[in-house]
C-alpha positions as CSV (number, residue, x, y, z in Angstrom):
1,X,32.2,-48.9,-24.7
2,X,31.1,-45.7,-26.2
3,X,28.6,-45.0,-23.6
4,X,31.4,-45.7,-20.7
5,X,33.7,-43.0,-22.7
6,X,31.0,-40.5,-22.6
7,X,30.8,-40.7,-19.1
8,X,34.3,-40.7,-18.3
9,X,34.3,-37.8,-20.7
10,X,31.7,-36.5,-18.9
11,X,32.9,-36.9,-15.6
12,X,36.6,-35.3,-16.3
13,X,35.1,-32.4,-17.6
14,X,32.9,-32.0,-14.6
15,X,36.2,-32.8,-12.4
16,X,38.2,-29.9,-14.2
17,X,35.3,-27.8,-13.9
18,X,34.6,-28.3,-10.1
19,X,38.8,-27.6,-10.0
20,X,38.6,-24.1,-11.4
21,X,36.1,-23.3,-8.4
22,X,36.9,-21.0,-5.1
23,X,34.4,-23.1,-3.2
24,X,36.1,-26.4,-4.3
25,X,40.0,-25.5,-3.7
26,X,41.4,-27.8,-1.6
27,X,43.5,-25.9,1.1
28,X,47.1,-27.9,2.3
29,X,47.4,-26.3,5.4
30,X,44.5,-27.7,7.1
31,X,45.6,-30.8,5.5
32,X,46.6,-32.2,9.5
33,X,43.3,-30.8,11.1
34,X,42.2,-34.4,11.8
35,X,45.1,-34.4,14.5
36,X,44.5,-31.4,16.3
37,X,42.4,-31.1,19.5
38,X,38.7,-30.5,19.7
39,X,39.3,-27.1,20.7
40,X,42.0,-26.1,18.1
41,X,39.8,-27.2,15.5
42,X,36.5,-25.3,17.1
43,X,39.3,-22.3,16.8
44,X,39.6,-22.5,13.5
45,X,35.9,-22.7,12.5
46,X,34.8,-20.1,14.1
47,X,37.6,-17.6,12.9
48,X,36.7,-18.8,9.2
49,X,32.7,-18.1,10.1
50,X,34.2,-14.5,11.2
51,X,34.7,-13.8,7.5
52,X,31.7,-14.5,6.1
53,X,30.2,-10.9,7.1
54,X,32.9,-8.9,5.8
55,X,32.3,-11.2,2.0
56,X,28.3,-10.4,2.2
57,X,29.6,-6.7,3.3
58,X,30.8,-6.4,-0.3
59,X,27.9,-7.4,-1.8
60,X,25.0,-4.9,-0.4
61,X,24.8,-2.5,-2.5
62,X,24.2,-5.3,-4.9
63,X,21.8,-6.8,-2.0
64,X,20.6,-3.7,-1.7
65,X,19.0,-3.5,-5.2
66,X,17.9,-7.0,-5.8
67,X,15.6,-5.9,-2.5
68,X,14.2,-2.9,-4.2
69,X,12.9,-5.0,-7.1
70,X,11.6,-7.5,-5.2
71,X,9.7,-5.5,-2.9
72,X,8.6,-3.4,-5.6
73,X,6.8,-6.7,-7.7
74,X,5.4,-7.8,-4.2
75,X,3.7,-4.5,-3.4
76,X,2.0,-5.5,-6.9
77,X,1.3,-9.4,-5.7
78,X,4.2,-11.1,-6.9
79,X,5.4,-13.6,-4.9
80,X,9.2,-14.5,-3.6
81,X,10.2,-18.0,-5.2
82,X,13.7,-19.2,-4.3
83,X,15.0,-22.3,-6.4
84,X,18.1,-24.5,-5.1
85,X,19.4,-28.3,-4.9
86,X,21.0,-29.6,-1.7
87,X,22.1,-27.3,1.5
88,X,20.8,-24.2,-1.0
89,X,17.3,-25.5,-1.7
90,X,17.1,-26.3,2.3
91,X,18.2,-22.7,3.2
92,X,15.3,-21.6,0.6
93,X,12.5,-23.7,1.9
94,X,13.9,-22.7,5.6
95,X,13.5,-18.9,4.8
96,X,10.4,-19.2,2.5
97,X,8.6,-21.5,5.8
98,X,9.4,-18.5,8.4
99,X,7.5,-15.8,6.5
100,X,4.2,-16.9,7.5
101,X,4.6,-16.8,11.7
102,X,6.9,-13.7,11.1
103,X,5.0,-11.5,9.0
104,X,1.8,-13.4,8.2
105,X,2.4,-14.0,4.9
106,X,-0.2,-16.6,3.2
107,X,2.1,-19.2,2.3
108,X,2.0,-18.9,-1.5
109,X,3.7,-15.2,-1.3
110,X,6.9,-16.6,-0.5
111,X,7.5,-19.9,-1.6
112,X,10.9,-22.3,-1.8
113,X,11.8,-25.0,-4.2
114,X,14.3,-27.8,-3.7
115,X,15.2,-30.3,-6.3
116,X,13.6,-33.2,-5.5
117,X,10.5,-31.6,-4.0
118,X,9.6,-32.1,-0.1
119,X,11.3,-34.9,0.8
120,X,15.0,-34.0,-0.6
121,X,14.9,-31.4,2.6
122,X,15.9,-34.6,4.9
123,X,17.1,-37.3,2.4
124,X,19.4,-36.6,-0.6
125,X,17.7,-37.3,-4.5
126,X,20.3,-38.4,-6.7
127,X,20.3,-36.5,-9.8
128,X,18.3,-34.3,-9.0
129,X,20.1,-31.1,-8.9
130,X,21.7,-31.8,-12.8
131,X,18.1,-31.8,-14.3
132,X,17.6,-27.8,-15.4
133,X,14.3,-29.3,-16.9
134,X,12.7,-30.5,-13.1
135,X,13.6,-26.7,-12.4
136,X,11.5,-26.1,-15.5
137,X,8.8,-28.3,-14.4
138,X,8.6,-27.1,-10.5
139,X,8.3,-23.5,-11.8
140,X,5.6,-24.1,-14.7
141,X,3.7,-25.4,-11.4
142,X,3.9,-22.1,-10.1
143,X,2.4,-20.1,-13.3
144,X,4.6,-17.4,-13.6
145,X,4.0,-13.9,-13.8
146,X,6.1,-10.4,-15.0
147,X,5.8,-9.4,-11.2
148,X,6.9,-12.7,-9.7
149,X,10.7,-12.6,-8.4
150,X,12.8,-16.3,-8.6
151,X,16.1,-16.7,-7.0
152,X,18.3,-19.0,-7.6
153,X,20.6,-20.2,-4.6
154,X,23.8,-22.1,-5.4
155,X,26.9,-22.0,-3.9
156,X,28.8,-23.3,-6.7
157,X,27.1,-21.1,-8.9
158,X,26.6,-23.8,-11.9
159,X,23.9,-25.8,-10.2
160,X,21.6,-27.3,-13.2
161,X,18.5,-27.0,-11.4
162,X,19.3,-23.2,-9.8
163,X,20.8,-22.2,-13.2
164,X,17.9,-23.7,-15.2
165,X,15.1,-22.1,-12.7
166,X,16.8,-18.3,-13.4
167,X,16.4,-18.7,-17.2
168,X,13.1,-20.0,-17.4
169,X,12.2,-17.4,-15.4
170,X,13.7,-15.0,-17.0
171,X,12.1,-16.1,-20.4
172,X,8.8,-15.7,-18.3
173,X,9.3,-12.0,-17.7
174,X,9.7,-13.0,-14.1
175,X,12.4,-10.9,-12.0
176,X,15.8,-12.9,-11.2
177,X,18.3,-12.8,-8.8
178,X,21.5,-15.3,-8.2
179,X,22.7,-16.0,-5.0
180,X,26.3,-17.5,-5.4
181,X,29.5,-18.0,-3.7
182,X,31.6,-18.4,-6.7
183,X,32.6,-15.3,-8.8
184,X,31.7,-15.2,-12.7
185,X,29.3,-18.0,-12.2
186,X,26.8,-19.1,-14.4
187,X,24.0,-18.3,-12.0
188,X,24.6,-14.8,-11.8
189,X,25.4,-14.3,-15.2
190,X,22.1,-15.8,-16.1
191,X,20.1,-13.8,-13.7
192,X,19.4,-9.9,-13.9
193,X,20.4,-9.4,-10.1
194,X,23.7,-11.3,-9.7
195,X,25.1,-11.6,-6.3
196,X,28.0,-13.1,-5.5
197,X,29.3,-13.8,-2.1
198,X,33.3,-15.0,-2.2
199,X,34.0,-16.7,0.9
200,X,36.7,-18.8,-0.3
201,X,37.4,-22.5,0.0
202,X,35.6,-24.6,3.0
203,X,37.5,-25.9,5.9
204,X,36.2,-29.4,4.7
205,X,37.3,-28.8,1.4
206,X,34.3,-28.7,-1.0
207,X,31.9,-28.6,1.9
208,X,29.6,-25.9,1.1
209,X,27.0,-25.9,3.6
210,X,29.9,-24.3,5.8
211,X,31.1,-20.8,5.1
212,X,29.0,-20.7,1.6
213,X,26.1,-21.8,4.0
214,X,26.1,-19.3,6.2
215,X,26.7,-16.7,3.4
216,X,23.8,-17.9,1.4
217,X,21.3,-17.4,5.1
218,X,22.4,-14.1,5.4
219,X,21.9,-13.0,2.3
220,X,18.6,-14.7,2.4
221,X,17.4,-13.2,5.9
222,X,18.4,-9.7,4.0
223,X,16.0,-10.6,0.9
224,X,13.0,-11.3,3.0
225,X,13.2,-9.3,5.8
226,X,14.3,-6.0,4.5
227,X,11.5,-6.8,1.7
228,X,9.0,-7.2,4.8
229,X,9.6,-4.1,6.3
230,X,9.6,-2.1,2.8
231,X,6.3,-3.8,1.9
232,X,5.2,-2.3,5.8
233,X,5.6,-5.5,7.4
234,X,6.8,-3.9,11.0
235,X,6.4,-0.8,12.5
236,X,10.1,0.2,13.4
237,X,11.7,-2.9,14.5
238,X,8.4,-4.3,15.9
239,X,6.8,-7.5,14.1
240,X,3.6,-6.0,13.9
241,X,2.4,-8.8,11.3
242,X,2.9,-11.6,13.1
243,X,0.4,-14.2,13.5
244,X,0.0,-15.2,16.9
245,X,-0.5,-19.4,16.2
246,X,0.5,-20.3,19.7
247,X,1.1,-19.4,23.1
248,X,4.6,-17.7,22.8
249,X,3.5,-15.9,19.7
250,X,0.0,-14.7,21.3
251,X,2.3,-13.1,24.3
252,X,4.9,-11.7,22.1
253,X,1.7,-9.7,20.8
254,X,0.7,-7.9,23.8
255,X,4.4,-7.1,24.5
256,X,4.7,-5.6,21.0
257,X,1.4,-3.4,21.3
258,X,2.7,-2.5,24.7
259,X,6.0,-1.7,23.0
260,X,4.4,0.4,20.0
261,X,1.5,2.0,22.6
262,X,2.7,2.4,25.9
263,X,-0.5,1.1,26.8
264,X,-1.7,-0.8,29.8
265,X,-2.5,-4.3,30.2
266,X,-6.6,-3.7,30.1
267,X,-5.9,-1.3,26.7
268,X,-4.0,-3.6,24.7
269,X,-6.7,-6.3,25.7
270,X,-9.6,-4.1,24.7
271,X,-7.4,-2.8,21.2
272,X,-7.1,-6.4,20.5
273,X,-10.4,-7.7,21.2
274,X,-11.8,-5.0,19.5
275,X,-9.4,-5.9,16.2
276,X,-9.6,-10.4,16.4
277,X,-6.2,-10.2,17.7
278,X,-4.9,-8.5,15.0
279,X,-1.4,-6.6,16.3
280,X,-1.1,-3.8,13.7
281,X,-4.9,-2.9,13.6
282,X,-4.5,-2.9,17.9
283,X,-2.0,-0.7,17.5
284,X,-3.4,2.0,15.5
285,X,-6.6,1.9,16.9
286,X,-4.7,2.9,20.2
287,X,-2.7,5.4,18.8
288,X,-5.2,6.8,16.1
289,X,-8.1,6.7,18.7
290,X,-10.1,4.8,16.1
291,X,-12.3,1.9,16.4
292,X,-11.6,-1.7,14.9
293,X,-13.6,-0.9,11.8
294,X,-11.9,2.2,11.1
295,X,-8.6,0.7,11.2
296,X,-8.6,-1.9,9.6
297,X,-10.5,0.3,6.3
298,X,-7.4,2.7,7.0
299,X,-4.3,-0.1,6.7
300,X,-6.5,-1.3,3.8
301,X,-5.8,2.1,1.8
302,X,-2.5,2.6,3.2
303,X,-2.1,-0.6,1.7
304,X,-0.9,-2.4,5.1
305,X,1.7,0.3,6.4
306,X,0.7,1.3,10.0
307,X,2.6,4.1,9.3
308,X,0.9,5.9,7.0
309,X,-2.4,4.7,8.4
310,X,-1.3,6.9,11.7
311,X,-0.9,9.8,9.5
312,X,-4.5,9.6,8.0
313,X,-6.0,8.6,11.7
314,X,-4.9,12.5,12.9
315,X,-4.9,14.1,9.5
């Protein structure tokens, strides 16, 4: 009897809890939606998705800074871990897998976690987001370091596992971020970059992987990608890290040398063969008028910006 008390104890709690949440409100005037026609509803969804920018708008300077810190630790070798249960930890493990093709990361540098490990991306693992301890665990996996950057994704902002992964993290020396949707959440208050993006309550109510979804990638295409091009990921808006893994990817590099170089055909061939394919070291060895070995020792001490390796070709 006691035990069955507890958890209804347990459970009200967690019901007034969930109650008091913007992403949980329950909203009476879509309260008919099931009897409106496909295209009314379509209507609706895609005006709510409309507001999702202007929420994330609020948060950049916010964004902004989280971005700096990160790319700061990476330019010392820390890595980009992000830490989330359900739709959150997919979102993670989705940005985390992109990095490699897109700016040819090794696949330890950015890295996501999802309670429940690998196989919670396709089939739900009861419990496993209310365990702060398997965050723990996942993360002690990992070895920690001061230059190491963990974000935990939740849209709630009180997920167990996201929550737990911030503060053992943050007891590690490790730089934290939390990516809510919820303001005055746990996760944020537990993390030294809090970042909360208010979309309000879900057109299915409490279904989060809708507006608080599509917050939560954009903020997360922000983290990475501005992170990449600080760390001298591109040149401009060109993807001059990108490892060319199949046959889309190998032409998309001869249109971005030709983009960078104005080069022809029979150049960027050369540049490349000269360089084992490599885009950025094609590139400057076009535009610096150095050979492959020279590049490659000049984005070495410009520490990967093609940029700056420019400069030192014609200084």
């Amino acid at each position: 009897m006691t035990s069955t008390a507890g958890a209804s104890s347990n459970y009200h709690s967690l019901r007034a809890e969930l109650e008091t949440l913007t992403t949980e409100a329950f909203r009476p005037e879509l309260s008919q939606i099931d009897r409106l026609s496909t295209l009314e509803i379509a209507k609706i969804m895609n005006a709510e998705d409309a507001t999702v920018p202007t929420a994330v708008a609020t948060q950049l300077p916010r964004i902004a800074a989280a971005i700096d810190a990160v790319a700061e630790r990476m330019s010392r070798g820390g890595r980009l871990i992000y830490a989330g249960a359900g739709t959150a930890g997919r979102l993670g493990v989705l940005d985390a897998s992109e990095c490699p093709p897109t700016f040819n990361t090794d696949p330890s540098e950015v890295v996501g976690l999802i309670a429940g490990g690998p196989s919670a991306m396709v089939t739900s693992v009861e419990g496993a987001e209310d365990s702060k301890e398997l965050a723990e665990a996942d993360l002690k996996e990992l070895s920690l370091t001061p230059d190491d950057t963990v974000v935990g994704v939740s849209a709630s902002g009180r997920t167990p596992y996201a929550v737990g992964a911030v503060e053992h993290a943050r007891a590690r020396g490790a730089l934290t971020i939390g990516l809510s949707c919820n303001a005055h959440s746990a996760l944020a208050a537990a993390a030294e970059h809090g970042i909360e993006i208010v979309v309000g309550p879900e057109l299915l109510t409490g279904s989060t992987r809708l507006k608080a979804g599509t917050a939560q990638k954009l903020v997360l295409n922000m983290l990475s990608t501005i992170t990449m091009i600080r760390l001298g990921k591109t040149y401009g808006n060109l993807m001059v890290d990108v490892r060319a893994s199949n046959e889309k990817l190998r032409a998309r590099s001869r249109r971005i040398v030709a983009l960078a170089t104005g080069a022809s055909d029979e150049e960027i061939e050369q540049a490349l063969a000269a360089t084992d394919g490599e885009v950025k070291n094609a590139i400057l060895t076009i535009l610096g008028g150095v050979d492959g070995p020279t590049a490659a020792r000049l984005l070495e001490e410009s520490d990967g910006h093609l940029r700056a390796a420019l400069t030192a070709s014609t200084g």
